[in-house]
VMD Tcl script that draws the C-alpha trace (Angstrom):
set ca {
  {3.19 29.69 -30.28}
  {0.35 27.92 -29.22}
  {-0.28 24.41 -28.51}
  {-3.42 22.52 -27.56}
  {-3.14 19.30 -25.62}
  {-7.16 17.48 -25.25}
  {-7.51 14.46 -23.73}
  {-6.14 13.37 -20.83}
  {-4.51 15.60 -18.01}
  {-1.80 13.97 -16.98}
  {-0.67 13.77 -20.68}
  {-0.67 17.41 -20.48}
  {1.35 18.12 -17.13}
  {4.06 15.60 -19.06}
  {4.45 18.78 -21.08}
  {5.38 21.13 -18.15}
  {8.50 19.61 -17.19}
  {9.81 21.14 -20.64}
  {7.12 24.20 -21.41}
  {5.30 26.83 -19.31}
  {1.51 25.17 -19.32}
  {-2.03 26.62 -17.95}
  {-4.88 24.40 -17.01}
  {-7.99 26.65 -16.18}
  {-10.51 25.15 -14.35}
  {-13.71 27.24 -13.64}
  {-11.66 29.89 -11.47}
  {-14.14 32.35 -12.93}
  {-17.08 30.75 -10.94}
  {-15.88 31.51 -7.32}
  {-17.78 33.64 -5.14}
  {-17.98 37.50 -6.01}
  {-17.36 36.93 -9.57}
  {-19.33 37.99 -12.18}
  {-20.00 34.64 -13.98}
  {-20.75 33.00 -10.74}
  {-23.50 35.81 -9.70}
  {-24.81 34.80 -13.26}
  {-25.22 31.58 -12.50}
  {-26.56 31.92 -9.50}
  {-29.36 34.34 -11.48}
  {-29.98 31.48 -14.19}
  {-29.66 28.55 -12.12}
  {-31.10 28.92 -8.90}
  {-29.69 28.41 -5.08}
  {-29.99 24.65 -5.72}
  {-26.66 24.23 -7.99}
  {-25.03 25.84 -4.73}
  {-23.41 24.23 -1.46}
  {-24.47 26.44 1.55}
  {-21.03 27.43 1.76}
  {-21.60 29.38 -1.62}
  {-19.58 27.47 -3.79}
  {-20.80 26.28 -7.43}
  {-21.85 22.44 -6.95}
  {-20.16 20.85 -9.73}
  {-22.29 17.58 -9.42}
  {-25.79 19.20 -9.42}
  {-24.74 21.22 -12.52}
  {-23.25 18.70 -14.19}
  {-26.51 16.80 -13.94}
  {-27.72 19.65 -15.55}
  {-25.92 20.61 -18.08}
  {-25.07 16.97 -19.93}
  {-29.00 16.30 -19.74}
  {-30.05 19.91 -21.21}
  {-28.46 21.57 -24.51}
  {-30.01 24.32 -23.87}
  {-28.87 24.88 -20.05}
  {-25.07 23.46 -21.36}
  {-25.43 26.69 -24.08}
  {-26.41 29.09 -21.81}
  {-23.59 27.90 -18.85}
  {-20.89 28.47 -22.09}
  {-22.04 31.18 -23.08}
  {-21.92 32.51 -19.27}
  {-17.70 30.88 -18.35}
  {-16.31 30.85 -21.84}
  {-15.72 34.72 -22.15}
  {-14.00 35.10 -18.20}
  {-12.02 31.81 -18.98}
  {-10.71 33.45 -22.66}
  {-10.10 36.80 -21.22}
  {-7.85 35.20 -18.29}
  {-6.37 32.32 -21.13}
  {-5.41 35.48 -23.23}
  {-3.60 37.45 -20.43}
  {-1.92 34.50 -19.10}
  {-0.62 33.72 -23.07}
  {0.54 37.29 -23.26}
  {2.59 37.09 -19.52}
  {4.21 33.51 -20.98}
  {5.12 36.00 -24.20}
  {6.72 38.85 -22.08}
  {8.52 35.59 -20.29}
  {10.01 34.66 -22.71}
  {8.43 31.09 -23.21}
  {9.22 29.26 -26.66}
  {5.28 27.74 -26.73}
  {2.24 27.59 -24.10}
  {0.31 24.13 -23.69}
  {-3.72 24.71 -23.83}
  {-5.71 21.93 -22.17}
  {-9.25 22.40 -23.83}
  {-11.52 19.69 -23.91}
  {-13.96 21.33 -26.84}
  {-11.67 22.99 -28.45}
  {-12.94 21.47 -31.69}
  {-16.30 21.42 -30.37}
  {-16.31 25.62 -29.73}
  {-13.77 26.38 -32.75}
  {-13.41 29.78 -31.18}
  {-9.34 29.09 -29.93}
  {-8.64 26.82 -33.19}
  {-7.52 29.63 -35.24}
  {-5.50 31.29 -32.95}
  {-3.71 27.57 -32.19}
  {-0.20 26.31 -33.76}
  {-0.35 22.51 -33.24}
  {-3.32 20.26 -31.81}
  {-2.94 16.89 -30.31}
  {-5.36 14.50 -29.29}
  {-4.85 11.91 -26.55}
  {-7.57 8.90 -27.40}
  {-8.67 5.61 -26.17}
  {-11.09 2.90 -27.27}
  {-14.61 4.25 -26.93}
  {-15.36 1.14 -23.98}
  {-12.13 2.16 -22.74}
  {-13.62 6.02 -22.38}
  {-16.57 4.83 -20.98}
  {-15.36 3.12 -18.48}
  {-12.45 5.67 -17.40}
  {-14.53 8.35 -17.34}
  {-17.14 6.37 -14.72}
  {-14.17 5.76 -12.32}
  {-12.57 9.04 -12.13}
  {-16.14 10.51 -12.14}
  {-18.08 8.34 -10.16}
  {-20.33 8.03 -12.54}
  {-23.12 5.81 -13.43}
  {-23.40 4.51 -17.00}
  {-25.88 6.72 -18.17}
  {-24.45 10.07 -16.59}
  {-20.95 8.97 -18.67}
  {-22.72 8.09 -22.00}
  {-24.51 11.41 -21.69}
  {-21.26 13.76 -20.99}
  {-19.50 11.54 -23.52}
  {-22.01 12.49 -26.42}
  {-21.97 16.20 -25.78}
  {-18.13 15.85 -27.84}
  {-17.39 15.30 -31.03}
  {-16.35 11.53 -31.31}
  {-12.68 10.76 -30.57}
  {-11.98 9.12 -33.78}
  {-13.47 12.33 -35.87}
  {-11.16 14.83 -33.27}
  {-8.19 12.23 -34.66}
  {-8.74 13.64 -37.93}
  {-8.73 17.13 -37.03}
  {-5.82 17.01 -34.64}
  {-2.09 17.24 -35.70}
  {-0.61 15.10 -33.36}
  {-2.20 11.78 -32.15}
  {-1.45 9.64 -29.04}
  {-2.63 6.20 -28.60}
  {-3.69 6.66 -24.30}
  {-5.18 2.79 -24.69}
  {-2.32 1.37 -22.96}
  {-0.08 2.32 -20.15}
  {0.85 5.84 -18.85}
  {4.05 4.93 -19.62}
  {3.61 4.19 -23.43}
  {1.25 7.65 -23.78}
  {4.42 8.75 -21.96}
  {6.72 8.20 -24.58}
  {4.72 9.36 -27.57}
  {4.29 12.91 -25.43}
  {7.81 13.08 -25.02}
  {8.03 12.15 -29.34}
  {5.39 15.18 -30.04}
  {7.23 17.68 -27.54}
  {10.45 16.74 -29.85}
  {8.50 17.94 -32.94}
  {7.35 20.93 -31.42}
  {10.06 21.96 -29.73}
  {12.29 22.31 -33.29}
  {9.93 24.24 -34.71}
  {10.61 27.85 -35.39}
  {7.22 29.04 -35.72}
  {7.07 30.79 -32.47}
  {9.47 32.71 -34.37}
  {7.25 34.26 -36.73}
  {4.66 34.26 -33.65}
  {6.57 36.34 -31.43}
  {7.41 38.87 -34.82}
  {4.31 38.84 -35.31}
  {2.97 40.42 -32.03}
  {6.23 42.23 -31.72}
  {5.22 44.58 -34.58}
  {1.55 44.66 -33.51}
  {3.00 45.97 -30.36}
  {5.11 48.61 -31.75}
  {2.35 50.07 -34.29}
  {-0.03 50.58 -31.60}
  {2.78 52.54 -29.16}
  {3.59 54.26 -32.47}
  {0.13 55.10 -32.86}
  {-0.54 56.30 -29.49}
  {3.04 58.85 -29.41}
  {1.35 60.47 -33.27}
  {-1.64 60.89 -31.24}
  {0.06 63.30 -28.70}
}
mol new
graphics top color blue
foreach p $ca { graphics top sphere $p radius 0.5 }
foreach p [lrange $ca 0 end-1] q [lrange $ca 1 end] { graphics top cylinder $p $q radius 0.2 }
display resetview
């Protein structure tokens, strides 16, 4: 069973002190792999440090400024990041793991994970509140935050879509408790059930087909 946690981070590593959960960063753009030498084609040497690594700033500046150049970075990351998401689901499967925790800031924005997702909550604060947090943690000027900010779908519209909602407009320790409320929910579900039944047959009708082929 799937679960998708958007918002804020440390919401999300609240969740692995109970469940197995994956944050992927962009792993897939290190040095010598194939989304990286893409870049590196499409962007130029100047979104680079000269020790080779992707400059995060420079192609952030980019990207939030550009649809286009945000498109074409997606459509470069998303498929590495989904083929490692997807192996690292099945390994939590073969593990035994009840649910796995998704952190996926466009999840709604991309729809490509949504159907394949159990439960989605949202973590949301006032829209000043946003602003402002994001231009901290970032370092961030005004503009640069308003411009990242729009490429989302507004919080309050992600609200709607999401099953679970936490209120993060107050202290950690109050998002805190409604985590540990939503984790209850979850966690006495039995959907993983039918999930794990589910991939169980899949699993045995493809061995089955493979020994009729021999």
């Amino acid at each position: 069973m799937l679960l998708c946690l958007g918002g804020i981070m440390q919401h999300s590593r609240r969740f692995c002190q109970f469940a197995y959960t994956f944050f992927f960063y962009f792993s897939v753009v290190a040095p010598g792999q194939k989304a990286y030498k893409k870049i590196r084609e499409k962007f130029g040497d100047e979104v680079f440090h000269a020790d080779g690594q992707l400059d995060r700033d420079k192609i952030g500046q980019i990207i939030f400024h550009e649809e286009d150049k945000r498109k074409l970075l997606n459509e470069i990351v998303h498929p590495a990041i989904q083929k490692q998401l997807l192996w690292q689901i099945f390994v939590c499967f073969l593990r035994g793991h009840k649910f796995v925790v998704l952190d996926i800031p466009l999840l709604f924005e991309t729809k490509r994970l949504l159907p394949y997702i159990s439960y989605t909550v949202v973590v949301f604060c006032h829209e000043e509140q946003q602003l402002n947090r994001l231009m901290e943690r970032n370092s961030l000027s005004m503009d640069d935050a308003k411009a990242r900010i729009k490429t989302q779908i507004p919080l309050p519209e992600k609200c709607k879509l999401a099953t679970y909602v936490i209120d993060n407009s107050g202290s950690i320790e109050e998002a805190g408790e409604q985590v540990k409320a939503v984790y209850v929910k979850i966690q006495a579900s039995s959907k993983h059930l039918f999930c794990r039944i589910g991939l169980l047959i899949l699993i045995a009708a493809v061995v089955c087909g493979i020994i009729s082929f021999f």
